[in-house]
Residue, then its C-alpha position, 0 to 999 in steps of 0.5 A: x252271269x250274263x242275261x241269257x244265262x239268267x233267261x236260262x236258268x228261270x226257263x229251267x226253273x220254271x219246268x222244273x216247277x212245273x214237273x214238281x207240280x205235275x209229280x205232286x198231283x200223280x202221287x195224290x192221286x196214286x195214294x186215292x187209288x191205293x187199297x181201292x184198286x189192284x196193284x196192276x191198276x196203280x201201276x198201269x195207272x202210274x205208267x199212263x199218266x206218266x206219258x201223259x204228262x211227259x207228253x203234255x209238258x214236250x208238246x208229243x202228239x203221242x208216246x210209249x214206255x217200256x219199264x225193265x226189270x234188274x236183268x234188262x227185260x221189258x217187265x210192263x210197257x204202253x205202246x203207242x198203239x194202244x192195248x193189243x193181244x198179247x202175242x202181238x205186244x210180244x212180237x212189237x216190243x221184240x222188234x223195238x228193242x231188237x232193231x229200233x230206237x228204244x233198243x239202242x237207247x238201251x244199248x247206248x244208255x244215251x239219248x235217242x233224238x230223231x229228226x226226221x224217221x225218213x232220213x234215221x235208220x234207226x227209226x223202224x216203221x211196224x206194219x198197220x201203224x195209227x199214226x205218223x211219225x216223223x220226229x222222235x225223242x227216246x229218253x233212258x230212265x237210269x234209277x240206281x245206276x241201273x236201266x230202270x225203262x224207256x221214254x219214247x215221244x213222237x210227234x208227225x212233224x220233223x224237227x219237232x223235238x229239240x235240246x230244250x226238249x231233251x232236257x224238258x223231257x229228261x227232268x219230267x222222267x227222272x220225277x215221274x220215275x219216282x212216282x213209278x217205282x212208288x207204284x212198283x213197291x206198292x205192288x210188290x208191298x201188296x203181293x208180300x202181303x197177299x202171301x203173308x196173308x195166306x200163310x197167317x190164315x193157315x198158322x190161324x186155321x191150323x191153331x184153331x183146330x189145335x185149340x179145338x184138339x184141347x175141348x172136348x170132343x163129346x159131352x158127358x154121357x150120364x144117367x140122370x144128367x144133361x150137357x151142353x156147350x158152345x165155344x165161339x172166339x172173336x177172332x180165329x182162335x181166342x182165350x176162352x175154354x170149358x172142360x170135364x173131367x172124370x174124377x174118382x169116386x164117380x164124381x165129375x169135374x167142370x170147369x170154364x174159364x176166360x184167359x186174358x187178351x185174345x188171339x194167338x197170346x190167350x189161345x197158348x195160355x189156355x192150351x197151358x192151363x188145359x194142360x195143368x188142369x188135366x194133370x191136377x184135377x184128378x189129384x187135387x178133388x177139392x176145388x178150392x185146393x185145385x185153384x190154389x196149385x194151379x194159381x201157383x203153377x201158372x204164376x211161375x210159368x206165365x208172361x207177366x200181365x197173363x191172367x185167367x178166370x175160372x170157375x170150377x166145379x166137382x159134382x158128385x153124380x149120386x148124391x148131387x153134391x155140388x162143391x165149386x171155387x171161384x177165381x174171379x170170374x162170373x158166378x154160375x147162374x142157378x136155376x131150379x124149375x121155378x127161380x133164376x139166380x147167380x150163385x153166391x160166392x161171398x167169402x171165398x172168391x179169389x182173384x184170377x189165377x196167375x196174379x197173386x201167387x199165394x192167393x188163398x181159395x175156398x170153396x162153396x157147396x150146394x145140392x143140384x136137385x132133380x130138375x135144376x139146372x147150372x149155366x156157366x159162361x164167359x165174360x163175351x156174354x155179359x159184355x156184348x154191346x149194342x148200337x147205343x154202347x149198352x152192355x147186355x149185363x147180369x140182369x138182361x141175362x137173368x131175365x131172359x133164362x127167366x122168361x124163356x127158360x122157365x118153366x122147364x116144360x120141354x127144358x133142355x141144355x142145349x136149348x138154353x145155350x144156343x138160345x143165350x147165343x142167338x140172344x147176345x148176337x141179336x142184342x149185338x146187331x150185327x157188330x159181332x163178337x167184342x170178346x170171346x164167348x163161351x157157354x155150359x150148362x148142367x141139367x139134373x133130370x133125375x137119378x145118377x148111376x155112371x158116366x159114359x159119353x156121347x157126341x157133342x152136337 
């Protein structure tokens, strides 16, 4: 190879370099853009420094690009002069493509070089141009053996541009292209995803009220007896549930459990174990009987790994006979007019439903006297945490019924339970929900006769 190949050759590799360099830095500053602007921004941005550096690397005073679509039409463009209106845009590009360079570039998918505008017919001048033009250099940008856009450099002295230009100019496209189409699929990327988006918030606003649909839709309306409940997933539709059901014998079945996980997966296995629960309470009236068939049912039915807690009651609304199972979940906490206590539950406590399929479950009793009170709730209350990572736990939740409850002057369910809510979210500061949240409570205020029903607040 003779000296003025080699010259040749370091020359090449010297632009090449040095368009290698100019690539890297508009990828950089593409991936700081990306999340922070919108996709048009990235792109416009993309296009602009583009013609920059394409421009700064051929010594063009001045430039436009036109990027086409797979059927050959302009999708998005940088004229020379700047922003227009619309109608404008429209008009100029028409009249390049149609009559000018760019447009027999695009014909001819070949190099467009220029000279001298007065002495190339296919240079047209538009009316109110801002700039001289008397060299011009029109580049097709081929991606994937298609017409991906076209480069235009200009410059208002003649014979300007060259075949060192041609190939300078042809590198630096073939680079900056890739940081273009980089910008094109993150745009396309970000408009699936937009839409993707809306679908999931419909399949998620529709499962919410699916799962609404399986509590209930008023409280228990019964002489004697007061009810409340709230029921707040950390995300849009959660693993947490409450329940009563009207049992033979003018007797009250509750239950309030806590399916494994969050989201869509614990949202179906409460929608199930609703389902089994409804069936078979009215059968099984004992509850340590009930927990014992629906830990069976679910063993057979669920996904490995699923499990719930639960925690279920039959109140016999005359005498105030309480009988309760415990499947590993948090006692209720029993309040009597002057104490605040968690219910003991030593003994026959078994294991979450789901886990052990021949998992043995018995059952406590005790009197709900008149005045007294039972709050139940998920694992969202105890688990809340603060700032500091402390959780607000049984004894921070005993104190405060303790404080705030008693004594049961102007009492009411739903005051304790919305008060317990307010309390985690104020304990939280602002961090929101770790875990679905699921609050009830039963208050005794005198003698039973029959069960009606009423709305839930």
């Amino acid at each position: 190879m003779n000296i003025k190949a080699l010259e040749e050759e370091n020359r090449r590799l010297r632009r090449e370099n040095r368009v290698c360099r100019e690539q890297g830095v508009l990828f950089e500053s593409l991936l700081k853009m990306a999340g922070s602007a919108s996709e048009q921004e990235v792109l416009r941005h993309t296009m602009k420094r583009t013609l920059d550096i394409t421009a700064r690397v051929s010594g063009a005073e001045t430039g436009s690009l036109f990027l086409l679509d797979s059927k050959g039409v302009v999708s998005d463009s940088l004229l020379t002069r700047g922003e227009v209106a619309p109608d404008v845009r429209s008009s100029l590009i028409g009249k390049v493509l149609d009559r000018g360079l760019a447009g027999w570039v695009r014909a001819n998918l070949e190099v467009g070089l220029v000279a001298d505008t007065l002495e190339d017919d296919r240079w047209i001048s538009l009316p109110d141009e801002p700039y001289q033009v008397r060299s011009v250099l029109s580049v097709p940008i081929i991606k994937h053996e298609a017409l991906f856009g076209i480069l235009t450099l200009m410059h208002s002295a003649p014979c300007f541009f060259n075949e060192e230009s041609v190939e300078t100019v042809r590198m630096t496209a073939d680079h900056m292209a890739v940081a273009i189409e980089g910008a094109q699929i993150y745009v396309r990327l970000e408009e699936l995803n937009r839409h993707r988006r809306r679908a999931l918030d419909r399949d998620l606003n529709l499962a919410r009220q699916v799962q609404e649909s399986f509590l209930p839709a008023r409280m228990p309306s019964v002489d004697g007896y007061a009810f409340s409940a709230v029921n707040r997933p950390a995300q849009a539709v959660g693993g947490d549930f409450y329940y009563f059901y009207t049992l033979p014998g003018n007797k009250l079945g509750i239950a309030l459990g806590d399916v494994s996980g969050k989201g869509i997966a614990a949202s179906l296995f409460m929608a199930r174990l609703s389902s089994e629960l409804q069936h078979y309470a009215p059968v099984f009236i004992e509850p340590g009987r009930l927990m014992s068939k629906l830990n069976r049912v679910l063993h057979r039915r669920v996904k490995q790994g699923m499990f719930v807690t639960l925690v279920y009651m039959v109140v016999d609304l005359a005498t105030g006979i309480v009988l309760f199972a415990n499947a590993g979940h948090i006692p209720p906490v029993s309040m009597d007019g002057e104490t605040v206590a968690f219910l003991s539950d030593d003994g026959f406590k078994g294991p979450p439903l789901g886990i052990v399929p021949d998992a043995a479950y018995g059952q406590g009793n005790f009197i709900l006297r008149e005045n007294a009170c039972l709050f139940l709730c998920t694992d969202g209350v105890l688990e809340a945490r603060n700032m500091a990572g402390e959780i607000y736990g049984m004894e921070r939740l005993r104190r405060w019924i303790q404080e705030r409850c008693l004594p049961a002057k102007d009492f009411s369910p739903d005051r304790l339970v919305n008060g317990v809510v307010e309390a985690v979210e104020g304990f939280s500061e602002g961090r929101g929900l770790n875990d679905d949240l699921t609050l009830a409570c039963i208050h005794r205020t005198g003698p039973a006769q029959s069960i009606t029903s009423r709305k839930s607040d």
